[in-house]
C-alpha positions as MATLAB code, in Angstrom:
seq = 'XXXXXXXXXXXXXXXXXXXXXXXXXXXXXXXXXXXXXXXXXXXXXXXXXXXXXXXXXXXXXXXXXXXXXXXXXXXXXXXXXXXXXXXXXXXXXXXXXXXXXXXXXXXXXXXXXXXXXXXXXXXXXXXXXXXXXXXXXXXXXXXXXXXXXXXXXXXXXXXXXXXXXXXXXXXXXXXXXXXXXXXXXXXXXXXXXXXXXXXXXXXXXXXXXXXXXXXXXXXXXXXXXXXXXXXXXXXXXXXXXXXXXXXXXXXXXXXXXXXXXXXXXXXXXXXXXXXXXXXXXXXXXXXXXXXXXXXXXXXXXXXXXXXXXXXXXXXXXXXXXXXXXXXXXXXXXXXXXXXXXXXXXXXXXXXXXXXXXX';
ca = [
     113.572  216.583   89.411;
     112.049  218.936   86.465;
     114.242  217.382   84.178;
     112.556  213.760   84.929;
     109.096  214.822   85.019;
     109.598  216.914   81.646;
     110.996  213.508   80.186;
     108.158  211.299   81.198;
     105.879  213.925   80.558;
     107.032  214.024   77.285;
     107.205  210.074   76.884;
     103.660  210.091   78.568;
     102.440  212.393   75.447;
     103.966  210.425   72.518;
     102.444  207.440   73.937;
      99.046  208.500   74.416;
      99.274  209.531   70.692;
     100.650  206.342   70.079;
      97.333  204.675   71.282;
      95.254  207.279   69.624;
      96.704  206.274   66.162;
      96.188  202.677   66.941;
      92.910  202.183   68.255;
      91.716  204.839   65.643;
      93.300  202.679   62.925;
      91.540  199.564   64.451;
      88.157  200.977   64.630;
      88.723  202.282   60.835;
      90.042  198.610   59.454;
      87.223  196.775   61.542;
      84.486  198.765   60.104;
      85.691  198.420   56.296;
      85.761  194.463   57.022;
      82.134  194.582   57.139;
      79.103  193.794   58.883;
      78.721  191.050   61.835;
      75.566  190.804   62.041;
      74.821  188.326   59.181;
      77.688  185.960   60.756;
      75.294  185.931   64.343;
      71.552  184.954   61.981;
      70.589  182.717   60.164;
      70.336  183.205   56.441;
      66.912  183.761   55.868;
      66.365  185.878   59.245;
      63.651  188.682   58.346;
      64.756  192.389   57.657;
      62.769  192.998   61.276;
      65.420  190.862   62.763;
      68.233  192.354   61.629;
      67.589  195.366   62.506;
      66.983  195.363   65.472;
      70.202  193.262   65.945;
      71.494  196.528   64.440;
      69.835  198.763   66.907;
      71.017  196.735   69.945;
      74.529  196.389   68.925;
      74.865  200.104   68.341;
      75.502  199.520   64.145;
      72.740  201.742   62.969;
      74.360  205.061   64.244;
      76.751  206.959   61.933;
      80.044  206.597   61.863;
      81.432  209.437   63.997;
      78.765  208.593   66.504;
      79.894  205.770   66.847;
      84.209  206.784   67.009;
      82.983  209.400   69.721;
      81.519  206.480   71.823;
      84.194  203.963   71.330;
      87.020  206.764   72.580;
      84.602  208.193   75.688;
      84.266  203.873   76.776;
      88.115  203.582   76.215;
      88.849  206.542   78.327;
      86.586  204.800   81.030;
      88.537  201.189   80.442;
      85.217  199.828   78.576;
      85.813  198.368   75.382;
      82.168  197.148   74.604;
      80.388  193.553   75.091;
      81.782  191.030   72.737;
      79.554  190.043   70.224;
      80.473  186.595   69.995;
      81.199  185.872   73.413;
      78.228  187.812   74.538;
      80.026  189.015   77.655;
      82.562  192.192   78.415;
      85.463  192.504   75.589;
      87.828  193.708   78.671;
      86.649  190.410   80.623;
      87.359  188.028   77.628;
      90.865  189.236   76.433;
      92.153  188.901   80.221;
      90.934  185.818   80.520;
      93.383  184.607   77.471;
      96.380  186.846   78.638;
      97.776  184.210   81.313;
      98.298  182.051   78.471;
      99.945  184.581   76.776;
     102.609  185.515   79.184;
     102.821  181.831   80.186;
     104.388  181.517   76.920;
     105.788  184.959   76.234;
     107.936  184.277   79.758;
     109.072  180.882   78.804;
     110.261  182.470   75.557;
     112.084  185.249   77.060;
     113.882  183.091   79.746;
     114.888  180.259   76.858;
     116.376  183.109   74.818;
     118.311  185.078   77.451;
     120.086  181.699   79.031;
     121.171  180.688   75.891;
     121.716  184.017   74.092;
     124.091  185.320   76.157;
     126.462  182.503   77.018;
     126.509  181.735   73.069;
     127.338  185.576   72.684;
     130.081  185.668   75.459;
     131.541  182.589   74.043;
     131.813  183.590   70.488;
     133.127  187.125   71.146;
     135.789  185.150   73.393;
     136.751  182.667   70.492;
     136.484  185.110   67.674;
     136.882  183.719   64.072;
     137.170  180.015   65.870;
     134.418  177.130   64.299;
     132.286  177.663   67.525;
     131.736  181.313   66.322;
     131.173  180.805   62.984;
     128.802  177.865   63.729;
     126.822  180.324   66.660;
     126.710  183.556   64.157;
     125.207  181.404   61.397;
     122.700  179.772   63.472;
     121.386  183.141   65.018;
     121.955  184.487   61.269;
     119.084  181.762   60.223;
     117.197  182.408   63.444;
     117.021  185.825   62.042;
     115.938  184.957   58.644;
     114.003  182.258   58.663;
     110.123  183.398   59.472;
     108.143  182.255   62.550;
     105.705  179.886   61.250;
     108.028  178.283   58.900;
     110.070  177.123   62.164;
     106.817  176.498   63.824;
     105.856  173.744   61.284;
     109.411  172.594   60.564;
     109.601  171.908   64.590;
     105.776  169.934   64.681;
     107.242  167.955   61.249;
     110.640  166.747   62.747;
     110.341  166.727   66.731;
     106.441  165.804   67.358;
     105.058  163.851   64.271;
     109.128  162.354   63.080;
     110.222  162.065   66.684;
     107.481  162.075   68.447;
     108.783  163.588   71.543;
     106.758  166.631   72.197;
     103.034  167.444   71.323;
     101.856  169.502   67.946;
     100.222  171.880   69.931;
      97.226  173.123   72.515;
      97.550  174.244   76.307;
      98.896  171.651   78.877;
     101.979  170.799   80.975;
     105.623  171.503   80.197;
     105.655  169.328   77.273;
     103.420  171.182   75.124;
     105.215  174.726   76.196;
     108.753  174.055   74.839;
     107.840  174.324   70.947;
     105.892  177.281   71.581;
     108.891  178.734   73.281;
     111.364  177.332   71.460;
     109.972  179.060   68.183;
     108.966  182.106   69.754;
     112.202  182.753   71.516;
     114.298  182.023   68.686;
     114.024  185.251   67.041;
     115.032  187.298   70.109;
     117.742  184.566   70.908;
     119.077  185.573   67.661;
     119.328  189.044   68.250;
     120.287  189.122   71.979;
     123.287  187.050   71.065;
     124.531  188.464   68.080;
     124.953  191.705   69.757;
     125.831  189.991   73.040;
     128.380  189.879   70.840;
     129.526  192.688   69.763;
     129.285  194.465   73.143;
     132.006  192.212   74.591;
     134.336  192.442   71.528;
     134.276  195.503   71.754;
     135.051  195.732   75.739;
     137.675  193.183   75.099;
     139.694  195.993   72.975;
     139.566  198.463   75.907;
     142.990  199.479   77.905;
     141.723  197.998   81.423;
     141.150  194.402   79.571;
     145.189  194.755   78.475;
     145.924  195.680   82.334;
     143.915  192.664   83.774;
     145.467  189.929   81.381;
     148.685  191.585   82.290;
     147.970  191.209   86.065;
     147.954  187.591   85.397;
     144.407  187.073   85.810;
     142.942  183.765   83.973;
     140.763  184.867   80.662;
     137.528  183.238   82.448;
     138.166  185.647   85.064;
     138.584  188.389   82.722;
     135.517  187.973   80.843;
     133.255  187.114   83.809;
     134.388  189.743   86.335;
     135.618  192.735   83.830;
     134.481  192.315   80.446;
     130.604  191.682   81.489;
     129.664  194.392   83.907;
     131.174  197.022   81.417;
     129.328  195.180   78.281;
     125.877  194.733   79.953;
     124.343  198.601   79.135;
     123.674  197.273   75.686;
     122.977  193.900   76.391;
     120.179  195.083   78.851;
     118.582  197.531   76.502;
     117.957  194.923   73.792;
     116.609  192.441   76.412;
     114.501  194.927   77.743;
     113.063  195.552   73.911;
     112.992  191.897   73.085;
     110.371  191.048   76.608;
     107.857  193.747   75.034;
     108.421  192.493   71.800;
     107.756  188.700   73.003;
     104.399  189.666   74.841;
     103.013  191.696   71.698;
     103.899  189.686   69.086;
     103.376  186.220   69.645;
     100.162  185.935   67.184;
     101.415  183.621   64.319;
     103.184  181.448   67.054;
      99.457  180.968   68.759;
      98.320  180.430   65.480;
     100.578  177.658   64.796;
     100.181  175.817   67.661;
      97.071  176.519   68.657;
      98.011  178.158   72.000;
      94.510  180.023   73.461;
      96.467  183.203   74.069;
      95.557  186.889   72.717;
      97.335  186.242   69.416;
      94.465  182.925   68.474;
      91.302  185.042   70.225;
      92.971  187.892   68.197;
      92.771  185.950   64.945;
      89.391  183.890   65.781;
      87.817  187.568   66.857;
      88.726  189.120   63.333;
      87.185  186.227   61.250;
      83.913  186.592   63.739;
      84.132  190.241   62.649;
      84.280  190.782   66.593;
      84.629  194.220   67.220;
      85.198  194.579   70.851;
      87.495  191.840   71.427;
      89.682  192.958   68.439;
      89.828  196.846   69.570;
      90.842  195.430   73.227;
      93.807  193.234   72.445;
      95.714  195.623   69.813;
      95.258  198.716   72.416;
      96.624  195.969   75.234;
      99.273  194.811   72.691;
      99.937  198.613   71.297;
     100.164  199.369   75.349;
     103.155  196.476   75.488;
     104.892  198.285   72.650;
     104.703  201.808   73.706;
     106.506  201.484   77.148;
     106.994  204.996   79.042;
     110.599  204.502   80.507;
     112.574  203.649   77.387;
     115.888  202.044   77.845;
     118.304  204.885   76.664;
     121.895  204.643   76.429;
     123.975  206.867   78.522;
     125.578  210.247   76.949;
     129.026  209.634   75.626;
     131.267  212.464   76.497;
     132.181  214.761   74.401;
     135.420  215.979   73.208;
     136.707  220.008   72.980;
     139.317  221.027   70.005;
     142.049  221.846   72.632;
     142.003  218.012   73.728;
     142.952  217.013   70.031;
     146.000  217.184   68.229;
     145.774  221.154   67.025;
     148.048  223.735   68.396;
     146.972  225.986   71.069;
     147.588  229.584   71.680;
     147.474  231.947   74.153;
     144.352  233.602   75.320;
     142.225  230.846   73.739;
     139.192  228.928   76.167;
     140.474  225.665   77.794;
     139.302  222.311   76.541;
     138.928  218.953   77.420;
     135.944  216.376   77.433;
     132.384  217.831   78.857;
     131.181  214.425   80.618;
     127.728  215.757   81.425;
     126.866  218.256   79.104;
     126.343  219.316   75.064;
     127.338  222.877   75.291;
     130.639  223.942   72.944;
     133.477  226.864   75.090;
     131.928  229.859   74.128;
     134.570  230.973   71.536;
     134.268  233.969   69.235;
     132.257  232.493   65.850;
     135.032  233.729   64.001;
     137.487  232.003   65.553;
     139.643  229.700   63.106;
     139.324  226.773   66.218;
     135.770  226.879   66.237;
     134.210  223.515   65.554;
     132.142  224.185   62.716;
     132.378  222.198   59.186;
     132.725  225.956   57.661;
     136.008  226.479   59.832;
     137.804  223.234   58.857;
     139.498  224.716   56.285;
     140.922  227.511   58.145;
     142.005  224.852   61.158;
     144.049  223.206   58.768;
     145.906  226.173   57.689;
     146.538  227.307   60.817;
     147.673  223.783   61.383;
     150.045  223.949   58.548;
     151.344  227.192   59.418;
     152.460  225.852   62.844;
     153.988  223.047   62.007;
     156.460  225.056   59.469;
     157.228  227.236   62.511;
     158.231  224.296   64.433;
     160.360  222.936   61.404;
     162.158  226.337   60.770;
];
């Protein structure tokens, strides 16, 4: 129980710095791209006018002023009053985040259902066309950037085809490019090493029992292979949802979906302080998740399980499954697993095996 609260304790920490940095960058960058209030009056408004414009949005104060109020609102959940919306930053970006995860969702689902069958498939078929044609495809899906797929998808399948609309907020039809060219990315990823996890149970000893048994190779893969090859595959799905959520701005952008990403973008050309500070903290807040997925310890192994010779009086060996602490051996000991010892391991290697010859 100490152990756990120490860890998220500690996770807790590195992501409150996490948002520190962030929102202090933000505030930083959206003060260096200059000054709103000539964007909300008219060009020839009177000095009179703009300052006091000045004075009510809170402009005229100095610069560390200012930095101390934004962090004492944040603290408080108060990110300001939008100055082109006229109406509570906080209340504006949540209004736009059901759009968001509309689409963030729909790009997570597409990617997992086909990711991980194309994965499972192409480990099971290795070096067959079907793998080769899968790997390069998620290889491109990789590459190729998310706005060039976004426009190459409106060109051919909405103004070619004409099967889907070029973008804005409706049914199901106008979700699936969204998705499609959101997900693609993370499809990529999640199969590719989809993958490579089951390849690599496939090799194991148990695999060799249960085709041995007789058991059909669908059963194999479906019943054996997958439960032992989903750690991995979890932990990148996990990654790829927060990664989805937080970074589907250029996707928004492209087809004009009225998510966080667009206000995002629309907020920064209005010079919209508020609005902009509110959706990177929410967005930093999707990347900076408290209970990483971590991969569980691999065991480790002691130098009497491995191929030297033993000798009396020395500490017993094997594999410590739940801890990282060596057998306390003597630091001059010539078994000791140090780089610096190697060389005396080996001669004490050599020596033994000309015993056993003679």
């Amino acid at each position: 129980m100490r152990g756990t609260l120490g860890f998220l304790a500690h996770r807790l920490l590195r992501a409150l710095i996490a948002l520190w940095l962030v929102s202090t960058v933000v505030f930083v960058v959206m003060r260096l791209s200059g000054d709103p209030v000539p964007l909300l009056l008219p060009p020839d408004a009177p000095r009179s006018e703009i300052f006091r414009v000045r004075t009510e949005l809170g402009l005229d104060r100095p610069l560390p002023v200012q930095y101390a109020t934004f962090l004492a609102n944040v603290l408080r959940g108060d990110f300001g009053r939008s100055i082109h919306f006229r109406e509570p930053a906080a209340r504006v970006v949540l209004g736009y985040l059901p759009a968001t995860f509309e689409l963030g969702l729909a790009a997570f689902a597409f990617a997992v259902l086909v990711a991980v069958p194309v994965g499972v498939l192409s480990a099971a078929r290795r070096n067959s066309f079907l793998d080769h044609a899968a790997m390069g495809v998620a290889l491109v899906g990789q590459a190729a950037p998310t706005f060039f797929l976004g426009i190459l998808f409106i060109l051919l399948l909405s103004l070619k085809a004409g099967l889907l609309p070029t973008g804005g907020r409706g049914d199901w039809h106008h979700l699936v490019l969204p998705a499609l060219t959101l997900g693609i990315f993370a499809m990529a990823s999640i199969a590719r090493l989809t993958r490579s996890a089951v390849l690599e149970v496939l090799r194991a000893d148990f695999i060799r029992t249960a085709r041995a048994k007789g058991l059909s190779e669908r059963l194999v893969v479906a019943k054996h292979t997958l439960k032992n090859a989903a750690i991995p595959i979890l932990t990148i799905t996990g990654l790829q949802f927060g990664t989805l959520l937080g970074g589907a701005v250029v996707t928004e952008t492209v087809f004009a979906w009225p998510g966080m990403g667009r206000l995002a973008i629309k907020s920064i050309y209005n010079r919209d302080y508020p609005v902009v500070q509110c959706t990177v903290f929410l967005s930093a807040v999707h990347r900076s998740p408290v209970w990483p997925p971590r991969s569980p310890r691999p065991p480790r192994l002691t130098p009497s399980s491995t191929s030297a010779p033993s000798r009396p009086g020395s500490a017993p060996g094997g594999v410590e499954a739940c801890g990282w602490r060596w057998p306390a051996w003597p630091s001059w000991c010539c078994w000791a697993p140090w780089p610096r010892r190697r060389r005396g391991w080996r001669r004490t290697t050599r020596r033994a095996s000309r015993s056993a010859r003679d």
